[in-house]
N, C-alpha and C positions, 0 to 999 in steps of 0.2 A: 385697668378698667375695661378695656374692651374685650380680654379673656374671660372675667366674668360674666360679663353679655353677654355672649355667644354660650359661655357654658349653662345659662337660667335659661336663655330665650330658645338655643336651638330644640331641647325637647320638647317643648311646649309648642311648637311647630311642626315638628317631625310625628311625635305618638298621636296625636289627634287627625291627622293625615292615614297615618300606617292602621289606626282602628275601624276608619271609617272605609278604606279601602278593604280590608279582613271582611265588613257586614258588606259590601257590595258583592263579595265572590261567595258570600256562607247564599245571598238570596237568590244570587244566581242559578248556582248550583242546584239550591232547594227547586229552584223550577225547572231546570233542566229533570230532578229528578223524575217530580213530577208529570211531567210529558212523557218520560219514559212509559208509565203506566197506566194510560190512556189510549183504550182501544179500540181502532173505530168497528165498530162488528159491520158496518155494511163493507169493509175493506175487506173483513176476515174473511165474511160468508164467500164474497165473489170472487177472493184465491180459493176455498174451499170448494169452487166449484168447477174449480180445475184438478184437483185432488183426486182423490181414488171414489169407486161406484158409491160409498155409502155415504160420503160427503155432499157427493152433488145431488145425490136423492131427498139430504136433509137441506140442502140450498133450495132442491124444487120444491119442497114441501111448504119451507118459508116464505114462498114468494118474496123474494128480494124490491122489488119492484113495488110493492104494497106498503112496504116498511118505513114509515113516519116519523123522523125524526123529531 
């Protein structure tokens, strides 16, 4: 008797554990991905404006400082 218990009841405790751990790492990820591709342009412009003459010209032109999130 107690072979059969453990052979019904252990997966029925184990795959509902291991599926729902699998969706915690897919939504993770998905936001991690996400973040990845999220760009702050006021970050951009004001490394850009350490960059070379034609960078920082389009930095002064933009007036960073004015720019309104």
């Amino acid at each position: 008797m107690p072979l059969e218990f453990y052979i019904l009841v252990i997966p029925f405790c184990v795959i509902p554990v291991f599926l729902v751990s699998l969706d915690y790492l897919n939504k993770s990820g998905e936001i991690q991905r996400r973040n990845y591709n999220v760009i702050d342009f006021d970050k951009y412009v004001q490394r850009k404006v350490e960059g070379d003459i034609v960078d920082s010209e389009i930095a002064r032109l933009l007036d960073i400082n004015k720019i309104v999130a």
